[in-house]
C-alpha positions, 0 to 999 in steps of 0.5 A: 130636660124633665127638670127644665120643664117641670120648672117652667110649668110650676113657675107659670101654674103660679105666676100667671096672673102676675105674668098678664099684669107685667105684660099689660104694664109694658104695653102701655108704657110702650105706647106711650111711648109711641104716642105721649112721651115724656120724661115720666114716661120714660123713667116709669119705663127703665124703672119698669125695665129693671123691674122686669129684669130684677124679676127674671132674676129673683123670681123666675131663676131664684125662686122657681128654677132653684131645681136647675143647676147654676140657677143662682149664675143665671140670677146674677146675670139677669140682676146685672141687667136690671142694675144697668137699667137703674144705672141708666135712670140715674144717669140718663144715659138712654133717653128712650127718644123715638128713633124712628129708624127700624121701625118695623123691625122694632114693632115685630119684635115688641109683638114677640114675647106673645109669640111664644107661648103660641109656638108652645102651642103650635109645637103639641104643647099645654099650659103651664108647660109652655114658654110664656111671655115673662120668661128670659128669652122673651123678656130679650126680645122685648128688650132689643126692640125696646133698644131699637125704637127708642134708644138714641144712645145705646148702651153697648154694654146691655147690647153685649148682655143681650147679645151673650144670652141669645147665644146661650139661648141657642144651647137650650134648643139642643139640650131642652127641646125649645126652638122657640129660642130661634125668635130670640137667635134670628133676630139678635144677629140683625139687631148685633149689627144694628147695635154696634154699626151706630156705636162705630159711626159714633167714632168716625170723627175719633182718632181710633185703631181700627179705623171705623171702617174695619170695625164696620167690616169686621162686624159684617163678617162677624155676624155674617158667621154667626148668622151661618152658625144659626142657619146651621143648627137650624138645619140640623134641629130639623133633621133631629125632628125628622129622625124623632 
C-alpha cells in the first residue's frame, strides 16, 4: 500500500501543471461539443481521447508507477484503449453526435473526474497524495460520460474495456485504501446496461439466438448481481472503517 501511495503523490508532485492543461483541454472540447459541433471538433476530441489514454499508459503506469508490479500489464491495457480511439478517428465509427438521452447522467459523470481529488480531501488526505483527475479511474469516468452524451453508435469493445477496469478498480478499495473508486464502480453498472441495451435493441431487426429479449433479461439480471456485488463491499468497506 505505502508503495501504491508514494507513487500516486511523485507522479502528481511532478505532473500537476500538466494534469490542469489535460483537464482544461477536455473542458473545452466537451463544450464544444455541447454548443458548436463540428467534424474538427469531434476529431480533436477522439484525438484528445487517445492522447489522454496514451498518457495513462506511458506516463502515469510506465513512467511513475514502475515501482508497482505488473505496471508495464496495465500500460498495455490503457495503450489498447487509446488505439481504439485512433481506430475510431480513422474509420469514423463513433460520431460523437449528442445523443441527447441520459443527460443528466452524462453531466454528472463529466463533473467527476473533479470529484475526486476532493474525496481525497474529504477522507484526511493532502496533496500530492491524493487521487487527481488525470488518473485511471477518473479518466473512466470521463470516458463513460463521453460515451453516453455523445455516442450514437457505441463502440462495444471500449464499453467492455471500460467496463472490465471499473471492476478491478473495485479491488484497490480493499487492497489500497481508495473508496474513491466507488465513483467509478456505481456509475458503471447503470452505464453497463445502458451500453449494451442499445447494442441488443440494434439487433431486433436481426436473426440472433438469443433473441434480443433474453440478452435484454439477461443483462438486467447480470448488472442486477454486480450492482448487489458492490452494495456488498460497500457495506463491508465500511465496517472496516469503523473496526479501524
Amino acid at each position: 500500500m505505502e508503495t501504491f501511495w508514494n507513487t500516486i503523490a511523485d507522479y502528481n508532485a511532478a505532473t500537476w501543471p500538466a494534469q490542469l492543461l489535460l483537464v482544461g483541454i477536455g473542458a473545452v472540447l466537451t463544450l464544444l461539443l455541447y454548443k458548436r459541433p463540428s467534424s474538427a471538433v469531434r476529431s480533436a476530441m477522439k484525438i484528445y481521447m487517445a492522447t489522454l489514454n496514451f498518457w495513462i499508459a506511458g506516463v502515469y503506469y510506465l513512467v511513475w508507477c514502475r515501482p508497482r508490479e505488473y505496471h508495464d500489464l496495465l500500460a498495455l491495457f490503457w495503450a489498447i484503449m487509446g488505439c481504439i480511439w485512433l481506430y475510431d478517428l480513422a474509420v469514423k465509427h463513433a460520431s460523437l453526435e449528442r445523443t441527447k438521452h441520459h443527460t443528466i447522467f452524462a453531466r454528472l459523470l463529466f463533473v467527476m473526474p473533479l470529484v475526486y481529488p476532493l474525496c481525497s480531501l474529504a477522507l484526511g488526505r493532502s496533496f500530492p497524495m491524493i487521487t487527481s483527475p488525470v488518473m485511471p479511474c477518473s479518466v473512466a469516468v470521463f470516458t463513460v460520460g463521453l460515451m453516453l452524451a455523445f455516442s450514437e453508435r457505441i463502440n462495444i469493445v471500449l464499453a467492455m474495456f471500460l467496463c472490465h477496469w471499473a471492476l478491478i478498480g473495485l479491488s484497490k478499495v480493499y487492497f489500497f485504501g481508495i473508496p474513491e473508486d466507488y465513483l467509478l464502480a456505481c456509475s458503471v453498472v447503470p452505464a453497463l446496461y445502458l451500453f449494451f441495451r442499445e447494442y441488443i435493441r440494434s439487433l431486433e431487426n436481426r436473426p440472433a439466438k438469443p433473441s434480443p429479449r433474453v440478452l435484454n433479461g439477461l443483462l438486467g439480471l447480470l448488472c442486477a448481481i454486480i450492482g448487489g456485488f458492490f452494495a456488498f463491499t460497500l457495506l463491508h468497506q465500511f465496517n472496516l472503517f469503523t473496526r479501524i
